[in-house]
Structure formats: structure tokens, C-alpha cells
Wavefront OBJ file of the C-alpha trace (Angstrom):
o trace
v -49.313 -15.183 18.259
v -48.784 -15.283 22.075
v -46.517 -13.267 23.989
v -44.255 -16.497 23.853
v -43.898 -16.928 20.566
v -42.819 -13.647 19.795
v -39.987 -13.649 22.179
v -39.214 -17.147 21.032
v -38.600 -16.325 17.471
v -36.934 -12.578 18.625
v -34.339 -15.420 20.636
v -34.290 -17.300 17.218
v -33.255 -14.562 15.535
v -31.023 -13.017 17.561
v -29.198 -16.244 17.931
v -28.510 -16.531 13.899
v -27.787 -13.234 13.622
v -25.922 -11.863 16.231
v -22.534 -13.289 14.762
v -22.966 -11.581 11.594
v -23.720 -8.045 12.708
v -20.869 -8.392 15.441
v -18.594 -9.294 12.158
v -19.992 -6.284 9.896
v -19.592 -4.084 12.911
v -16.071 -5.551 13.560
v -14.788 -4.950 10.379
v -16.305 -1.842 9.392
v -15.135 0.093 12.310
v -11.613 -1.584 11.275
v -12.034 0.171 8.165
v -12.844 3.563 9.285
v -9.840 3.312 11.831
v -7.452 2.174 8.967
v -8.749 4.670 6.396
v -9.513 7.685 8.432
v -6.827 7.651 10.705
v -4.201 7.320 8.208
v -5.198 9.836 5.947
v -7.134 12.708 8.205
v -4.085 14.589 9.448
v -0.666 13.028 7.865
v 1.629 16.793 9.027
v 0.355 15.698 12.523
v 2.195 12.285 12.284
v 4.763 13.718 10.078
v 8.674 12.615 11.331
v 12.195 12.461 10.320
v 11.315 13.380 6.374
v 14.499 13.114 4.991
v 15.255 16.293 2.959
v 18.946 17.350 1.585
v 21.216 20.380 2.261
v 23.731 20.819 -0.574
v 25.877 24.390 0.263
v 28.259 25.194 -2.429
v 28.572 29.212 -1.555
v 32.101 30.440 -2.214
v 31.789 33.007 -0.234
v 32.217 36.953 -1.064
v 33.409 40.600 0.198
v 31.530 43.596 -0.004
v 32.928 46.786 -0.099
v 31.082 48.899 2.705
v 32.488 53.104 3.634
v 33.830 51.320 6.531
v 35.581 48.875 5.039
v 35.203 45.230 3.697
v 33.108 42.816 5.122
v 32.988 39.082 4.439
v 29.767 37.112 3.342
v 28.942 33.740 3.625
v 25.273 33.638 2.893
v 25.241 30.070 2.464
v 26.509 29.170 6.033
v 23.726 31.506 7.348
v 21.168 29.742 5.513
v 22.027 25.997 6.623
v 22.719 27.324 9.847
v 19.171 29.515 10.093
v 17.742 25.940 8.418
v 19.564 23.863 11.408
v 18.998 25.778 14.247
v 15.410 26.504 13.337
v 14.569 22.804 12.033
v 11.815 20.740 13.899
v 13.914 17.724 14.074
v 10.990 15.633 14.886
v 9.112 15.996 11.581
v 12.205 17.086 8.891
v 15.442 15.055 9.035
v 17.855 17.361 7.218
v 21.302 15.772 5.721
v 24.264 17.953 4.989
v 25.952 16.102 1.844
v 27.579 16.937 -0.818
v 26.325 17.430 -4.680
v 27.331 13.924 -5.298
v 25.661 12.294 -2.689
v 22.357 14.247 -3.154
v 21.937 13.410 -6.461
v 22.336 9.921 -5.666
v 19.621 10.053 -2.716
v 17.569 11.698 -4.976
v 17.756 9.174 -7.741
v 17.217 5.967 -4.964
v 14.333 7.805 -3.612
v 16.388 8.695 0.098
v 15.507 12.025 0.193
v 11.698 13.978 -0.554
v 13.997 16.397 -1.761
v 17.277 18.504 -1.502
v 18.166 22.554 -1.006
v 20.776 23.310 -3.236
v 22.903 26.914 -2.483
v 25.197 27.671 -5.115
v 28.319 28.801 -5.414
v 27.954 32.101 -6.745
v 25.549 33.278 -3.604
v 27.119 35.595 -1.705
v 28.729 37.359 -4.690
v 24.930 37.632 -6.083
v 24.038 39.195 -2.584
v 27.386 41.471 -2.923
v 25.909 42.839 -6.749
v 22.254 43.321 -5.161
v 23.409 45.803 -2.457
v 25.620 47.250 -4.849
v 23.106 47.667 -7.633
v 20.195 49.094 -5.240
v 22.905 51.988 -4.023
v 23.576 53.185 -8.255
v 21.354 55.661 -9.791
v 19.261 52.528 -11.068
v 18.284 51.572 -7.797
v 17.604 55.214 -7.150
v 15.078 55.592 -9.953
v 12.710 52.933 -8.846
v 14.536 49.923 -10.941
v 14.486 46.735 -9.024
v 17.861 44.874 -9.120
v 18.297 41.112 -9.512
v 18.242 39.367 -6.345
v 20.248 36.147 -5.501
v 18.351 32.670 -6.019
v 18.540 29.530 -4.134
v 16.533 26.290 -5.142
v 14.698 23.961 -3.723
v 13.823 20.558 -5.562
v 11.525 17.877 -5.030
v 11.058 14.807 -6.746
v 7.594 13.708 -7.213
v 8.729 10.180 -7.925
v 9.169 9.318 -4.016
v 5.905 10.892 -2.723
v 2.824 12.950 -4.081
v 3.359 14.946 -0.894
v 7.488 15.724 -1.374
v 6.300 19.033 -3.336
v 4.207 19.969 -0.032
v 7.193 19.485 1.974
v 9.497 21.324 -0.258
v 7.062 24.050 -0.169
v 6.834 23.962 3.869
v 10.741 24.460 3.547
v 10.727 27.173 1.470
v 8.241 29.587 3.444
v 10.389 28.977 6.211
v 13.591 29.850 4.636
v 12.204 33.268 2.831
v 10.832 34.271 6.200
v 14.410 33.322 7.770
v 16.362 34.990 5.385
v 14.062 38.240 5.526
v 14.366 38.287 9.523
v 18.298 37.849 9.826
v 19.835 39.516 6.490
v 17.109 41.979 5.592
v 17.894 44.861 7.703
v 21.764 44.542 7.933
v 21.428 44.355 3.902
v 19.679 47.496 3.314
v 21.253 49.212 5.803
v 25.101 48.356 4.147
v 23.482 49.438 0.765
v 22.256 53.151 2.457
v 25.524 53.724 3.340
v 26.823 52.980 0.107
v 24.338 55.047 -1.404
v 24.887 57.908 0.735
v 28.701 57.820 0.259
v 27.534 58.585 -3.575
v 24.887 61.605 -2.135
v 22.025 59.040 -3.327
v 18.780 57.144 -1.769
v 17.346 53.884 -2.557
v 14.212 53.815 -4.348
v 11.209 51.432 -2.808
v 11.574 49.136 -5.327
v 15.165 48.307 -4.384
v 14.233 48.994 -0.907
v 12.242 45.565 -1.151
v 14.391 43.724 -2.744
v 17.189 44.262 -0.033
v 15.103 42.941 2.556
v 14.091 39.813 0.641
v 17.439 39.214 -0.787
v 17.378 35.795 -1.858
v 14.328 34.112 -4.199
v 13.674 30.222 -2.875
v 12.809 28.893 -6.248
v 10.708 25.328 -5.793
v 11.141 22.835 -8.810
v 10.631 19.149 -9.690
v 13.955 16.905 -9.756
v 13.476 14.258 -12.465
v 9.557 14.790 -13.345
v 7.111 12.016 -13.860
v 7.582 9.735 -16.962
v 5.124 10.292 -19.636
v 1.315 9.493 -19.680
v 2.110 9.711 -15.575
v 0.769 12.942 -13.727
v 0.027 10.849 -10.720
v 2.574 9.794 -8.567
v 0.249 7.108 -7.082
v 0.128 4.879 -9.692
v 2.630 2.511 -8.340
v 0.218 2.249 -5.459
v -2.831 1.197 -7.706
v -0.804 -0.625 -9.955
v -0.242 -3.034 -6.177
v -3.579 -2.794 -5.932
v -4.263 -4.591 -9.348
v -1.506 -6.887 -8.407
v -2.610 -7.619 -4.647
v -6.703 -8.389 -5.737
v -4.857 -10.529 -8.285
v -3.286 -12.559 -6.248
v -5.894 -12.609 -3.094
v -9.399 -12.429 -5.133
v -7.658 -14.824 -7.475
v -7.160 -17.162 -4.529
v -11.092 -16.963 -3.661
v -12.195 -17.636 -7.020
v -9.941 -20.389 -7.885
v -10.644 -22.148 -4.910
v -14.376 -21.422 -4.909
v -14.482 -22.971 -8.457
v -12.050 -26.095 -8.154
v -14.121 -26.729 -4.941
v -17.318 -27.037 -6.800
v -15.402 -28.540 -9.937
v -13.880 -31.478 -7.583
v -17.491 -31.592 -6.344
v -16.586 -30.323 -2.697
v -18.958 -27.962 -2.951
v -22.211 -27.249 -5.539
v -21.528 -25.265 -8.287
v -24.702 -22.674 -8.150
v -25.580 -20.480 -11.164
v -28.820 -18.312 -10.230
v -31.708 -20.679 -9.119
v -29.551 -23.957 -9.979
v -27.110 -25.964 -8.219
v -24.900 -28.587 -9.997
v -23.516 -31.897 -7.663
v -21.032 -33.015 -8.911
v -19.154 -36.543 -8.106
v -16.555 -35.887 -5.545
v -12.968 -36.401 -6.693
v -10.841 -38.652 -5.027
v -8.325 -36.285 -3.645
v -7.064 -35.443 -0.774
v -6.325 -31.861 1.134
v -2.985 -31.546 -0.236
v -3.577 -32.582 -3.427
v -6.110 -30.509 -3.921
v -4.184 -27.354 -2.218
v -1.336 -28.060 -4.632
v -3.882 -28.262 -7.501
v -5.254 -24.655 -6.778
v -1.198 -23.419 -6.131
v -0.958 -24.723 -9.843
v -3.637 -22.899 -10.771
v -2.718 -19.920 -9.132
v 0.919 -20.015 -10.503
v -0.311 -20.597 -14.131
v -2.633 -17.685 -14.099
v -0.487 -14.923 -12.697
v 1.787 -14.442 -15.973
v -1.595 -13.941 -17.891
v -2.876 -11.524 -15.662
v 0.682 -9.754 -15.241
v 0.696 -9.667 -19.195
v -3.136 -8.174 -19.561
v -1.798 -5.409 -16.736
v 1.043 -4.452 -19.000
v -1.095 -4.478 -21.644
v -3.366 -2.220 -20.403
v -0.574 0.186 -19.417
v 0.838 0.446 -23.001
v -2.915 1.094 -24.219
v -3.227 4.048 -21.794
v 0.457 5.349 -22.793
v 2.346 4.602 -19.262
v 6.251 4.173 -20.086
v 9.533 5.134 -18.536
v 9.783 1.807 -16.679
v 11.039 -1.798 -17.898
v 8.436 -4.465 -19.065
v 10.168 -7.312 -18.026
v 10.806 -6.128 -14.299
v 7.108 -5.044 -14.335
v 6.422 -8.678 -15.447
v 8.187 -10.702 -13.603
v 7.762 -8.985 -10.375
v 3.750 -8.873 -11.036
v 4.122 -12.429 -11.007
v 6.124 -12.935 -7.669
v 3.615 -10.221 -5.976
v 0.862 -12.497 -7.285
v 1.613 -15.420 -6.379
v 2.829 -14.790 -2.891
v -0.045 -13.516 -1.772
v -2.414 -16.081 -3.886
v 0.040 -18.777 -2.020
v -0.726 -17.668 1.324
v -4.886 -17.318 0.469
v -5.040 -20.304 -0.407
v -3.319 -21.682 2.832
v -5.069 -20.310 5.032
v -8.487 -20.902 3.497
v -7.565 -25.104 3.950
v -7.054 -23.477 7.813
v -9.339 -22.225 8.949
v -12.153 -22.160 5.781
v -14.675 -19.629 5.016
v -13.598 -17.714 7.722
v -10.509 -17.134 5.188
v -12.393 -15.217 2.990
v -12.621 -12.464 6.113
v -9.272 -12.919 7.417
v -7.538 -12.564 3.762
v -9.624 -9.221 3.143
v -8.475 -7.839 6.306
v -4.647 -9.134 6.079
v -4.409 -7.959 2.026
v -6.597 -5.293 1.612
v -8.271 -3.585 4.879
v -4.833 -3.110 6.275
v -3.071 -3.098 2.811
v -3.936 -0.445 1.265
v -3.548 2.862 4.354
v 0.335 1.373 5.478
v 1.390 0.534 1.672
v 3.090 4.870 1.625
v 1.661 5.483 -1.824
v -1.287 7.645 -0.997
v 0.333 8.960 2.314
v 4.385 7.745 2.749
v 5.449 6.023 5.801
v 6.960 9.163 7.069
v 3.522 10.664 8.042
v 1.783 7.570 9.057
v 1.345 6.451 12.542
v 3.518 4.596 14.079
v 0.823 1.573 14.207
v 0.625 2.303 10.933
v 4.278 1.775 10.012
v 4.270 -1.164 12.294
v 1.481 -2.746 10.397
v 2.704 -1.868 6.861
v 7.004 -3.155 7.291
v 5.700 -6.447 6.667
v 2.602 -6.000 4.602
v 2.545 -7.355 0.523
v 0.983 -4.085 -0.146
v 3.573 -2.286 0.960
v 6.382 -4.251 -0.767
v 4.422 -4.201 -4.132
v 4.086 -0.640 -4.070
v 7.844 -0.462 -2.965
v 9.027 -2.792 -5.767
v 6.590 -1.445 -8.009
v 7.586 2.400 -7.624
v 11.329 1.494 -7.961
v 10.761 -0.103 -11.398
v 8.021 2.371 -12.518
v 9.767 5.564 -10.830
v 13.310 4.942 -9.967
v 15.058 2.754 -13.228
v 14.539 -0.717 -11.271
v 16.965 0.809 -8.585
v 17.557 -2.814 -6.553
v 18.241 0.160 -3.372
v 15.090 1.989 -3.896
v 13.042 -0.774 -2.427
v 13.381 -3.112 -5.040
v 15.418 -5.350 -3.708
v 14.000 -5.375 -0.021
v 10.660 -5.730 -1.227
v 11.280 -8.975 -3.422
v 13.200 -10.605 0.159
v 10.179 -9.901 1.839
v 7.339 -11.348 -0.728
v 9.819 -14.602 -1.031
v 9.361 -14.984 2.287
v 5.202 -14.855 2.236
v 5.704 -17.106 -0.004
v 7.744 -19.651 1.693
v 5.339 -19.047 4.606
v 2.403 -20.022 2.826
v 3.928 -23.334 1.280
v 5.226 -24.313 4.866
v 1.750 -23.390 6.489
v -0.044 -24.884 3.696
v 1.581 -28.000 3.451
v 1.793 -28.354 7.741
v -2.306 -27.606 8.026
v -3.605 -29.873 5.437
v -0.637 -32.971 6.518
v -1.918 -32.038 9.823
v -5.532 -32.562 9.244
v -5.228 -35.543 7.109
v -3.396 -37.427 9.733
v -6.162 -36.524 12.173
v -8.408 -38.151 9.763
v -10.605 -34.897 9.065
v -12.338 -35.636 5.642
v -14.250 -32.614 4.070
v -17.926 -33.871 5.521
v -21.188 -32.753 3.330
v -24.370 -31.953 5.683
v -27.659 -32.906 4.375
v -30.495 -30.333 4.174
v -32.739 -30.590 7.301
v -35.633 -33.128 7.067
v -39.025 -31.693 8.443
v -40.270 -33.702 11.369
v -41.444 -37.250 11.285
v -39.365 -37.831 7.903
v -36.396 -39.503 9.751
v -32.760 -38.242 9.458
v -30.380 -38.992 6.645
v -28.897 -41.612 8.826
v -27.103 -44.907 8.462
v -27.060 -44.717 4.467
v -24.422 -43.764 2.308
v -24.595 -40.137 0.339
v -23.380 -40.543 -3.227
v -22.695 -37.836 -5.520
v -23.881 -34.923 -3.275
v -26.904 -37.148 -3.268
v -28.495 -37.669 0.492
v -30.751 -40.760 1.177
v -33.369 -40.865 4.130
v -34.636 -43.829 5.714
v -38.667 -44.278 5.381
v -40.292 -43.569 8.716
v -44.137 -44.683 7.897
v -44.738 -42.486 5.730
v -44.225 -44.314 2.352
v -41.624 -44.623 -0.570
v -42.129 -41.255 -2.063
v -41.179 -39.750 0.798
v -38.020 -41.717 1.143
v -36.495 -40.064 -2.125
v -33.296 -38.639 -2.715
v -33.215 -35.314 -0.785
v -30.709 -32.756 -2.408
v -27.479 -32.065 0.165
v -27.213 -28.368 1.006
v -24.292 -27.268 -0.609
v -23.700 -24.028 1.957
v -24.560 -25.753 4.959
v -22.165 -25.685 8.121
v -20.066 -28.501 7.914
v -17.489 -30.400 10.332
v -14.289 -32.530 9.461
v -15.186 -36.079 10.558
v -12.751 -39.050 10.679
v -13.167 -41.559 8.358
v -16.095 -44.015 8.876
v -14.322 -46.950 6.737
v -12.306 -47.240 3.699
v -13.704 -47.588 0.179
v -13.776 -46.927 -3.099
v -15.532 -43.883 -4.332
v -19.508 -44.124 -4.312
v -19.428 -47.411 -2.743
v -21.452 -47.891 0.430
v -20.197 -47.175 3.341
v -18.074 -43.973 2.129
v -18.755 -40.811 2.989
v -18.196 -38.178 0.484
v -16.594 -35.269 0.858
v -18.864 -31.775 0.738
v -18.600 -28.303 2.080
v -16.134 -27.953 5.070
v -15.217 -26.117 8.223
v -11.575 -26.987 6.870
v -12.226 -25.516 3.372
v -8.959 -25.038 0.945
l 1 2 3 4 5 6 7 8 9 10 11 12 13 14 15 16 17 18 19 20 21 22 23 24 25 26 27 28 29 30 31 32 33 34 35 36 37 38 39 40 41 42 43 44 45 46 47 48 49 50 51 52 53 54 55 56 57 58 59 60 61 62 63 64 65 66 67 68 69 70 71 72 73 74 75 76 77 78 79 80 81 82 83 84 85 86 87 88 89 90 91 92 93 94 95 96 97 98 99 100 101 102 103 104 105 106 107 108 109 110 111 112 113 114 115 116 117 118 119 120 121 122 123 124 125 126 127 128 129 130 131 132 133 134 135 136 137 138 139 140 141 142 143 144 145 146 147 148 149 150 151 152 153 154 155 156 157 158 159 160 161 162 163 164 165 166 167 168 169 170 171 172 173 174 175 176 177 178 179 180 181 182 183 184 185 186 187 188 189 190 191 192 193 194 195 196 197 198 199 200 201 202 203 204 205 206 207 208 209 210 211 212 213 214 215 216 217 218 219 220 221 222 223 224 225 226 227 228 229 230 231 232 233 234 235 236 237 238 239 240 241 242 243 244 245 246 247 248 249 250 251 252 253 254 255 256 257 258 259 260 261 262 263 264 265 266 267 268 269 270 271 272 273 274 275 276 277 278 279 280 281 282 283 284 285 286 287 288 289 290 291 292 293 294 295 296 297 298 299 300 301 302 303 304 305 306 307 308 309 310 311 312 313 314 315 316 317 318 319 320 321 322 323 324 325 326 327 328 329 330 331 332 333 334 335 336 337 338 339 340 341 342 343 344 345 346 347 348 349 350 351 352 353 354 355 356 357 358 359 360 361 362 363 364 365 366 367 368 369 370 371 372 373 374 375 376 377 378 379 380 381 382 383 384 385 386 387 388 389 390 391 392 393 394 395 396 397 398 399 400 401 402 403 404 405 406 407 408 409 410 411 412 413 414 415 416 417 418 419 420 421 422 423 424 425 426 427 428 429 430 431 432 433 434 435 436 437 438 439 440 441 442 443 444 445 446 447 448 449 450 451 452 453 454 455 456 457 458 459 460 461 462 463 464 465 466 467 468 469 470 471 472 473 474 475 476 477 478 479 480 481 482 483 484 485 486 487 488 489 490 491 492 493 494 495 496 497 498 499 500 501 502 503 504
């Protein structure tokens, strides 16, 4: 082969090819950002985590050789929690009991620190205790407790953050009560001619345990507080692969396209329907199905032992999550075509799943990220999905925003749906079948009709066999075309509908 023809079939190649490896590249480096970036380093992007401060401390005196002296451990410890706070990254709220419970139970707050009443009077019996003969002999005394709680149910990271809390307030409380503690309970001790043993020693300078514990644990046959993010998942494919398959299939059913199994491909005679008609066909196809597969999903959870949530708000909002994204597939396949298969991966999945908050929450995502995800179905079903699963169907724990927000994807896709396919209609853009390509000297299938995915070519001199019936290429590009003349369908002089650039 000369020099020639190796660069002219290296231009050949390069020139089919070079689309789909800028596409692969595209979207794989769209992945890695999405994945990677949202998940590598979520403390670093970590802001205004919304975290309780419930301080019920009474207050207490302790008796000192000098005289009394008033504690109010609890006002030390929001104030050592305010003043030290990174107000960037922890947003803490000073409420009441009331009103932490409730943000708790709505999923507000990743958790609340609860001081209680009895506090400072605990402190006064520690410094008491460690200057009697018990703390003398090596006995360590009780020490106060404060708690921390977390609820898993709003975040598999709210026990992490709880945790971060907690080192911060022992090393606090050790720094600014420590000495002044064990130095009030030596002077008590030496009043009595005593010392204070090591053991009491210690627990005077740590004076307060920070106890961390779940609020409101998972429901049974649930140890992962992610579920409500996979159970989207389900939901999402559901509703977008869904879209694809019903589409793919009525396509090739309505004989739009060839219906291939393995080495065969089946044409079909095209039905007489138009783009909308055929776009409402596959939204009533779509609409039908998504109760099933909402059912089988609930099925599948009661096999596996999920409860603690209510069937028929898992049901019903299955189906809205379902079809609102299966709505808007399907629309914007009759858009813009195949290259809907690639834009409704990217819009329900590639950026989906990394902004939905169930594997990281919104709190330490980027801001992109956040951006990205206030809109996204993803997001909403794993909202709406970890309010019925998590939070007793709570309309205020995302519920309610979440179903708003799917409605109006749904609308969305209806109104685009409905505009693209009027639109293209009007323009007289028929859904145009391309023939296979016909070697050279065999003429052109041109100038007669093509009847049930059928293709005839003209004889060129080279006899009747080799005018047969050539097979149309069902995956071929394809164009809309306006309509040659009207007729009925088969009869000469139509033009039947096949694979399109405007696919629905």
C-alpha cells in the first residue's frame, strides 16, 4: 500500500472516530470530577453544620476555706463551645429542650449537646468527694457527664461530627476548669490535714465525661443510613433507563426503527403516527409501568426485612419520582434523539448521584456541588425518600419540598415535550429511514418508494438480480425531511418513517 493510502485511510479513520473518543473522554473526565471531587475531602468543604446547644445547668455553690463560690459549669461550656467554634464549618443553635427535639426529629440539626441541670452540683460533689479520705486512698470519684447525641437518620457522617465536637469540648473543659478544680479540692483537703490521691487527682482535671450517643437509632433491618440514597437510585434508573427502553422498543414496535435480536433484524411496517402521538404513547407507557416497579421495590424491601417507614408514602412517591424523570427522558430524546441517551445519563445519573447528600450531605459538598444538586431529581428522591424512610413522612424534613420540585420536572417535560414534537411536525420533519449504501455502479435508492423498511434501487446495467430489495439500515444517521406528498401508508410516493436525528 503506498504512502497515500495509508494516510488516506489514517484521515478516514480519524474522521469517524474522533467524535466518539472526544465524547468518552468528555464524559469520563466528568465523572472523575463529579465522583472524586465530591467525596475525596468532604471536612475540607465542610460549612454551617447545624448542631444544637441545649444548657439546662441550674447552677451550684461550693463551699471552699475561703468561702463560697458560685458555679455555672454550663455557661462555661456553651461559652468555651461559642467562643472557640469555627463558625465556617459548625453552625451552633442555642434552643431550648423543646425546640431541639423537634430539629432533631425534622432532620435540622446533625445533632444536639445537651447539659443538664444537675451539672454544676455534680462538679460541686466531685471536688468534694476527691478531698474525703476516699479520694485520699486512691478511689476515683464520679465525675459530672454531659451528652452529646447524633442522629444517624440525617447523615452517615452526623456521628463524625458529634465526635469532632466532643474532643474539642473534653480538651476545653480540661484547659479552663482543670486546674482551678483541683486546686479548690487541695484546699479542702488540706483544711481536713489530707491529700488527694492520683486517681482523684485525674479526675479533677477532667471533670466532666462528654458521653456520644445515637438520638432515635436506625429502624430495623437498617444499619446503613444510605439506603434512602440507593433506594433513589432504584427509583431514578427506573424512571430514566425505563425511558430508554420503552422508547427503544415502541420505536422498533411502531417500526421506526428495526427491532435487532443477535444476528437478526425485524422491519416492521411503520405505524401511522405522528411525533406526539407516539411521545404520548411512550408517557402511557411510562406512567403504567411505574406502580409495578414501585410495588416490586417494596417488595423487595419487605423480603430483606426494611420497616419503620409507611408503604403507601413509599409507593406513591416511587411513582411521582418515576415518572418525572421518565417524563422528561422521553422529551428530550424526541429533541434532540440519540444524543438523549448521553445527555439523560449525565443530567440523572453522572451528576445525580455525588449532589443527591446521601453518601456525603450537602453541608460538605462544594458549593458547585450544592448548586448542581438544589434542583437535581436525585436529590429530591433521596430527600423525600429519607423523610418517609427516616423521619415518619415528616412533610418539613424534605418531604414536602422535594415532591414541589419533581411536580415541576414533570410539568417541564410535558410542556417541552409537547412544544418540540408540535414544533417539528409543523416544520414538516417526518422521521426519514436511510438506505444502506449501494457499492458503486449499482445506482442509488432513488426516485422509488421504500415500503416496510424495504429499500428499492433502480437497475443501472447490471441486470434484475441486482435491482432487488436491499435491506434499510436500521442504525444509520438519519435527517428529518419534509414531506414529499401525502398518502396513504405503503402507497407510492410515501416515504416511511425510519431511524431519526429527531428520535422520541
Amino acid at each position: 500500500m503506498t504512502d497515500s493510502g495509508h494516510t488516506g485511510g489514517f484521515r478516514e479513520f480519524a474522521s469517524h472516530s474522533a467524535g466518539a473518543i472526544a465524547v468518552v473522554c468528555g464524559l469520563f473526565f466528568l465523572l472523575a470530577f463529579m465522583y472524586l471531587g465530591g467525596t475525596a475531602d468532604p471536612q475540607a468543604h465542610a460549612r454551617h453544620v447545624p448542631v444544637a446547644v441545649v444548657n439546662e445547668d441550674a447552677g451550684a455553690t461550693l463551699e471552699t476555706p475561703i468561702g463560697p463560690r458560685n458555679l455555672d459549669v454550663g455557661t462555661q461550656i456553651t461559652a468555651g463551645l461559642l467562643q472557640n467554634n469555627d463558625w465556617e464549618k459548625l453552625r451552633l443553635h442555642i434552643v431550648d429542650a423543646a425546640e431541639a427535639e423537634e430539629g432533631l426529629r425534622d432532620g435540622s440539626y446533625f445533632g444536639a449537646v445537651r447539659i443538664p441541670p444537675e451539672l454544676s452540683q455534680q462538679v460541686v460533689e466531685l471536688v468534694n468527694a476527691a478531698a474525703t479520705e476516699a479520694g485520699e486512698t486512691g478511689e476515683s470519684p464520679d465525675r459530672a457527664s454531659v451528652t452529646l447525641q447524633y442522629s444517624p437518620r440525617v447523615s452517615i457522617v452526623s456521628g463524625q461530627v458529634m465526635n469532632t465536637v466532643a474532643e474539642r469540648m473534653r480538651a476545653s473543659l480540661h484547659e479552663s476548669m482543670g486546674a482551678t478544680l483541683l486546686s479548690d479540692s487541695t484546699m479542702l483537703a488540706d483544711a481536713d490535714g489530707r491529700q488527694i490521691g492520683a486517681a482523684a487527682a485525674l479526675a479533677l482535671q477532667y471533670p466532666v465525661e462528654v458521653d456520644v450517643t445515637e438520638w432515635n437509632p436506625l429502624p430495623d433491618g437498617v444499619t446503613n443510613a444510605s439506603l434512602p440514597m440507593f433506594y433513589a437510585l432504584i427509583v431514578i434508573l427506573a424512571g430514566f433507563t425505563g425511558a430508554m427502553i420503552i422508547s427503544n422498543l415502541l420505536d422498533a414496535r411502531l417500526g421506526f426503527i428495526p427491532l435487532e435480536i443477535g444476528p437478526l433484524a425485524l422491519h416492521v411496517h411503520v405505524a401511522p403516527f405522528g411525533r406526539l402521538q407516539t411521545m404520548f404513547r411512550k408517557w402511557a407507557v411510562t406512567v403504567v409501568t411505574a406502580p409495578l416497579v414501585s410495588a416490586l421495590c417494596l417488595w423487595v424491601a419487605d423480603i430483606i426485612g426494611v420497616t419503620g417507614y409507611d408503604a403507601w408514602d413509599m409507593f406513591w412517591f416511587s411513582n411521582l419520582v418515576i415518572i418525572a424523570v421518565g417524563v422528561c427522558a422521553h422529551a428530550i430524546l424526541a429533541a434532540i434523539g440519540n444524543a438523549g441517551l448521553l445527555v439523560n445519563l449525565v443530567l440523572f445519573v453522572v451528576l445525580g448521584i455525588p449532589t443527591s447528600g446521601g453518601a456525603t450531605p450537602t453541608q460538605m459538598l462544594p458549593q458547585i456541588f450544592v448548586a448542581i444538586g438544589s434542583l437535581q431529581p436525585m436529590h429530591q428522591a433521596y430527600l423525600g425518600l429519607r423523610s418517609i424512610m427516616f423521619f415518619d413522612s415528616n412533610w418539613g424534613a424534605g418531604l414536602g419540598h422535594a415532591v414541589w420540585v419533581l411536580g415541576g420536572w414533570c410539568v417541564a417535560g410535558v410542556v417541552l415535550g409537547v412544544a418540540v414534537t408540535l414544533l417539528y411536525e409543523r416544520m414538516g420533519l417526518r422521521r426519514q429511514a436511510v438506505a444502506d449504501r449501494v457499492p458503486a455502479g449499482r445506482g442509488v435508492a432513488s426516485g422509488l418508494p421504500i415500503r416496510n423498511g424495504v429499500s428499492r434501487t433502480r437497475p443501472s446495467g447490471t441486470g434484475e438480480a441486482e435491482a432487488r430489495d436491499s435491506v434499510v439500515a436500521g442504525g444509520g444517521g438519519a435527517v428529518g425531511i419534509p414531506d414529499p406528498a401525502p398518502a396513504g401508508p405503503g402507497e407510492p410516493g410515501q416515504v416511511v418513517e425510519g431511524d431519526a436525528a429527531h428520535r422520541q
